[in-house]
ROFI-700214 format. One line per field, with one value per residue: residue number from 1; residue in one letter; x, y, z of N, C-alpha, C in turn. Coordinates in Angstrom, 3 decimals. Layout:
<recs>
k	NUM;...
r	A;...
npx	X;...
npy	Y;...
npz	Z;...
capx	X;...
capy	Y;...
capz	Z;...
cpx	X;...
cpy	Y;...
cpz	Z;...
</recs>
This chain:
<recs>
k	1;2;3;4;5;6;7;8;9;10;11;12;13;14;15;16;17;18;19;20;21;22;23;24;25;26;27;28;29;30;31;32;33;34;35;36;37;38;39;40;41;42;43;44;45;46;47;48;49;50;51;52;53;54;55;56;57;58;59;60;61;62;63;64;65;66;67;68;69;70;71;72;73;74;75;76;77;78;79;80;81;82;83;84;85;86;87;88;89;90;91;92;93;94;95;96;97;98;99;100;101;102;103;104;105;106;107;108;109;110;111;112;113;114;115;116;117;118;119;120;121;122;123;124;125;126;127;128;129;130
r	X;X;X;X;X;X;X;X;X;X;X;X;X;X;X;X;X;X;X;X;X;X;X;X;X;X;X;X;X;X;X;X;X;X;X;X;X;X;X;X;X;X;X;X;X;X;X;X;X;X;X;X;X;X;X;X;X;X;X;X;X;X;X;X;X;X;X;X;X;X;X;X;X;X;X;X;X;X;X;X;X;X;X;X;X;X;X;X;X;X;X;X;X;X;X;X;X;X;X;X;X;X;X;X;X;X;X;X;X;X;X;X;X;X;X;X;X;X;X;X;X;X;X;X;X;X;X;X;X;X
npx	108.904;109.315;108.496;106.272;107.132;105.508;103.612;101.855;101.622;100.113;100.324;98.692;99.022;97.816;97.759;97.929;97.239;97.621;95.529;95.483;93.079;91.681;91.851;92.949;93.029;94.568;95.897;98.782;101.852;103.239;101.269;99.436;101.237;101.617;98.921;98.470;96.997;94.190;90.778;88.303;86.943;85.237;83.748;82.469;80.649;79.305;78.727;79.179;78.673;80.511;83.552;85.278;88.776;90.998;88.715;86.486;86.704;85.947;86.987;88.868;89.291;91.386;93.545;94.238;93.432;90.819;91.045;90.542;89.724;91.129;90.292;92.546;92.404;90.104;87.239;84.806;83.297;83.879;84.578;84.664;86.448;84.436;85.351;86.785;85.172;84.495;86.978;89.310;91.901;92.910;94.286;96.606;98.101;98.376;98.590;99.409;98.175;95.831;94.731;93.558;91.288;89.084;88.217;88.606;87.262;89.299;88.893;89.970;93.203;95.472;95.733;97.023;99.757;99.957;100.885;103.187;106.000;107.338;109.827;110.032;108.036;109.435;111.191;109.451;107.774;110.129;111.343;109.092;108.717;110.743
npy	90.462;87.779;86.894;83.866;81.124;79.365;80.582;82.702;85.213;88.913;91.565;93.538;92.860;90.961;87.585;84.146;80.653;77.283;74.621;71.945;72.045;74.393;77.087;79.530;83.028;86.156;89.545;90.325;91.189;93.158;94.757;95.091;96.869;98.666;100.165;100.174;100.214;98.206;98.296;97.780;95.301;94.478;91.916;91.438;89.532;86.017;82.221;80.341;82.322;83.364;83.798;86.164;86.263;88.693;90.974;92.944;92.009;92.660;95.481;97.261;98.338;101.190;103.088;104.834;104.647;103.382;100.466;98.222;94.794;92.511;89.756;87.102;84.814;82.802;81.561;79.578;80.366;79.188;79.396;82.065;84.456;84.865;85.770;87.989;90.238;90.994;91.161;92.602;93.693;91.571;91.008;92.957;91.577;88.666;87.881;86.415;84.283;83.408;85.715;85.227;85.950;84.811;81.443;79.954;77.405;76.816;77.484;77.495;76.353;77.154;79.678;80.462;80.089;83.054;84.598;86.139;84.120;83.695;85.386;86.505;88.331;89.900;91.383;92.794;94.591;95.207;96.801;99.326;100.401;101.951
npz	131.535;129.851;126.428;125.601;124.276;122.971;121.991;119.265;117.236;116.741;114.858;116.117;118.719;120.142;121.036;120.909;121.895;120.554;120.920;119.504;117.586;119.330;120.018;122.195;122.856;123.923;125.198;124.764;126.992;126.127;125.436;127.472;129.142;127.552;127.204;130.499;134.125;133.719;133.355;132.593;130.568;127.397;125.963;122.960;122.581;122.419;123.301;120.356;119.002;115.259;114.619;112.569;111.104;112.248;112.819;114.859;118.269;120.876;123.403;125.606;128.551;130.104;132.087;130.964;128.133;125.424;123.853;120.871;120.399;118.398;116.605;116.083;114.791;111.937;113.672;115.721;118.774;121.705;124.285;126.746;128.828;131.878;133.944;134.169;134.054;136.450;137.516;135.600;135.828;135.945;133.183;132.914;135.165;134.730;131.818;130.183;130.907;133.662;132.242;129.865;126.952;125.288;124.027;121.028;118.634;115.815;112.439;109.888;110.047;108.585;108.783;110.757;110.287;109.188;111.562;113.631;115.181;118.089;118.537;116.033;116.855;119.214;117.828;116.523;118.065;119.448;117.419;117.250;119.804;119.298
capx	108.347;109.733;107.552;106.248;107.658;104.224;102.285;101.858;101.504;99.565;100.963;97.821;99.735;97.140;98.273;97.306;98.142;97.120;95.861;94.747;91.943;90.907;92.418;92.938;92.959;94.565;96.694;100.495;102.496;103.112;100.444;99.099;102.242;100.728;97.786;98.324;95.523;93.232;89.703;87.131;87.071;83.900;83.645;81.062;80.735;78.603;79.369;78.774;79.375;81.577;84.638;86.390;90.352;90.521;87.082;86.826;85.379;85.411;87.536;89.389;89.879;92.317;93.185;95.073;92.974;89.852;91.573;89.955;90.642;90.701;90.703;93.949;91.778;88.440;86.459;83.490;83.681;83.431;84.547;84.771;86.847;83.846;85.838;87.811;84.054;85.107;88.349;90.104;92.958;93.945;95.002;97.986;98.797;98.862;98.358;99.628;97.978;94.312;94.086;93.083;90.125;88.246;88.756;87.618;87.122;89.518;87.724;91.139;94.357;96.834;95.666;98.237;100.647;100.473;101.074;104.444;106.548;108.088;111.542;109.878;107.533;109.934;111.905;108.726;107.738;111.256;111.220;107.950;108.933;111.771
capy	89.157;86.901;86.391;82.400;80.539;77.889;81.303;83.101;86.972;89.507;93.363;94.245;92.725;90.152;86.047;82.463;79.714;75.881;73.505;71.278;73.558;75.547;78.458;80.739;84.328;86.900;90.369;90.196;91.708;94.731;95.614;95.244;96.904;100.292;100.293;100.406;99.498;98.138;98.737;97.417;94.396;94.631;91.165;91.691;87.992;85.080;81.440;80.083;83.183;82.822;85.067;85.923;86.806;90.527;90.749;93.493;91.440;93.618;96.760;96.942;100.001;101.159;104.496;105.888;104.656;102.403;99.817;97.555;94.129;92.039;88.217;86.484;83.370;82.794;80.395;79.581;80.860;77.905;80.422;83.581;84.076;85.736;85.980;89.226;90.829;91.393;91.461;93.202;94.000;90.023;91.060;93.177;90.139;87.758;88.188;85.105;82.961;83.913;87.067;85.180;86.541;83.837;80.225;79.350;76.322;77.507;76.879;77.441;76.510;78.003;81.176;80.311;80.786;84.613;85.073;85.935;83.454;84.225;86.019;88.073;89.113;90.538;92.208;94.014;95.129;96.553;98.362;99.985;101.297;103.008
capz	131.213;128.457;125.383;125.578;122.804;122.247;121.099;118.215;117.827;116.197;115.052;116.987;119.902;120.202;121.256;120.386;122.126;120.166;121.463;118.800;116.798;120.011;119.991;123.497;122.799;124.814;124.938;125.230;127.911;125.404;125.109;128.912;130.041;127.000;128.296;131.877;134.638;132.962;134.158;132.217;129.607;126.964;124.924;122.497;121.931;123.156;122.591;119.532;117.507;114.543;114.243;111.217;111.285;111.917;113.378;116.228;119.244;122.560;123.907;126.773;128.609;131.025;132.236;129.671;126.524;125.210;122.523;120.250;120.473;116.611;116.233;114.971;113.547;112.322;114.153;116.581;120.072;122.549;125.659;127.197;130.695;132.245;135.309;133.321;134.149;137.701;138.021;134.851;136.263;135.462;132.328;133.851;136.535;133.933;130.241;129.255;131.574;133.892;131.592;128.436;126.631;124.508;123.344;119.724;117.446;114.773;111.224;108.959;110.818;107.836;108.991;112.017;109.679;109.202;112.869;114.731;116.367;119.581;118.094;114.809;117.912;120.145;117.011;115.968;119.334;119.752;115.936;117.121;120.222;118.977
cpx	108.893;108.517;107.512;106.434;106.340;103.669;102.960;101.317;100.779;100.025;100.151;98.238;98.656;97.842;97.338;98.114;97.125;96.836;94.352;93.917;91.522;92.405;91.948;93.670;93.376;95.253;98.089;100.550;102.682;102.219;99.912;100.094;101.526;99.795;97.764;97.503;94.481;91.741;87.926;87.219;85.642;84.268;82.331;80.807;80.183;79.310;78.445;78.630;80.263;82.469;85.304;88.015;89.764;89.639;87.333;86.144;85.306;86.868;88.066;90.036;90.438;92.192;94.113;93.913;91.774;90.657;90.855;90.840;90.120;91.484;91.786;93.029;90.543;88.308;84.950;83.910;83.269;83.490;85.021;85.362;85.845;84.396;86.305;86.302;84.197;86.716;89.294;91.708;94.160;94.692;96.445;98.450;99.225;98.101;98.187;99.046;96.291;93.692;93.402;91.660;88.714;88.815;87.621;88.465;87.601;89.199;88.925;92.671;95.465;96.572;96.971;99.245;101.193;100.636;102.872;104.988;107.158;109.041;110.828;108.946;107.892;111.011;110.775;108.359;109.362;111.484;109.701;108.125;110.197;111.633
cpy	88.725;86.194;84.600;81.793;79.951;79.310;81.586;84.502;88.125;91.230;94.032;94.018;91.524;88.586;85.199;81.517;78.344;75.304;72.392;71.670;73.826;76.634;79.673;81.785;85.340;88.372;90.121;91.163;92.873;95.225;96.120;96.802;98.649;100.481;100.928;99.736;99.700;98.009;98.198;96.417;93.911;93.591;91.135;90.437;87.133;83.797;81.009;80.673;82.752;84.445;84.737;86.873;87.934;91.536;91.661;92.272;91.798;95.115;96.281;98.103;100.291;102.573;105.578;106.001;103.820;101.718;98.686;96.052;93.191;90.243;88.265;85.342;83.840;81.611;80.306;79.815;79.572;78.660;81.587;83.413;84.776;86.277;88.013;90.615;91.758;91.352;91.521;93.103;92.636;89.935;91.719;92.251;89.596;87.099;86.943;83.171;83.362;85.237;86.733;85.865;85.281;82.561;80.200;77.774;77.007;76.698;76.963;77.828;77.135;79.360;81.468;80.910;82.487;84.978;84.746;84.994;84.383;85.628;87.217;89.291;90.196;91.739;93.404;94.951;96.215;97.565;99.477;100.860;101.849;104.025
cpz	129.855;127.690;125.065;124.666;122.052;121.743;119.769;118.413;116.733;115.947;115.887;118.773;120.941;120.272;121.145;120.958;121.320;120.679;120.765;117.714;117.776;120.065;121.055;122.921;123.912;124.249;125.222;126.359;128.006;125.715;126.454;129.583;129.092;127.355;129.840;132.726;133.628;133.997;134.178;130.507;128.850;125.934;124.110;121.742;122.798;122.507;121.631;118.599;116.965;114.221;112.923;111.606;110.927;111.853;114.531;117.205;120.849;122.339;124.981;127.100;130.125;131.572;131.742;128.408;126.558;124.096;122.406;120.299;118.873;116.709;115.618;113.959;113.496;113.127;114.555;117.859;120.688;124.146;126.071;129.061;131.143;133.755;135.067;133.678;135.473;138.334;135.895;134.753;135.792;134.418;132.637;135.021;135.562;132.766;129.658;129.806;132.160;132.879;129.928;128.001;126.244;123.796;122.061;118.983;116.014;113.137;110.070;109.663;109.852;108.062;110.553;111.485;109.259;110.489;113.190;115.545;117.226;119.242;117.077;115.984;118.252;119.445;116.382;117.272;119.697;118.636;116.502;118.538;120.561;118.267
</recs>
């Protein structure tokens, strides 16, 4: 899969796509693809909580590992895919699309700015698993 240019990327391997100040939340491809089947997706978040950048806010566990998953922005949560409740697995189908995690109301958009475009992405991802 080719890394989507409109996001933005997190060393935690965490994505952002814009749209406007909401801010959709998901895992990359990487990370799906380390992981493995995934099995079980724990958001420990309702709406209307407020996240801060670098905030744990669920797990997600497969059948290799349990990994933590950590906000890119702060904001306010506006949604949760609760679909991801029963069917997991969406995150390995498609990461970058039904597998998102959470949309927020982001509360300081220059925090965009410390995030990965597309390219430094796909250059850290390949320094890391080498």
């Amino acid at each position: 899969m080719t890394t989507p240019q409109d996001l933005r990327f997190t060393r935690d391997h965490e994505w952002v796509r814009l749209n406007g100040k909401i801010a959709t939340i998901g895992i990359t491809d990487f990370a799906q693809k380390q992981l493995g089947d995934i099995v079980f997706v724990d958001l420990m978040l309702k709406v209307g909580d407020l996240m801060e950048a670098q905030q744990e806010f669920g797990t997600i566990e497969s059948v290799k590992a349990v990994s933590e998953i950590f906000s890119p922005l702060s904001g306010k949560v506006t949604e949760l895919n609760e679909q991801l409740h029963d069917a997991p697995e969406t995150l390995n189908e498609d990461p970058y699309g039904g597998g998102w995690l959470v949309k927020i109301t982001v509360s300081d958009s220059k925090e965009v700015d410390s995030l990965f475009k597309a390219d430094a992405y796909d250059a850290y991802c390949h320094a890391e698993s080498d």
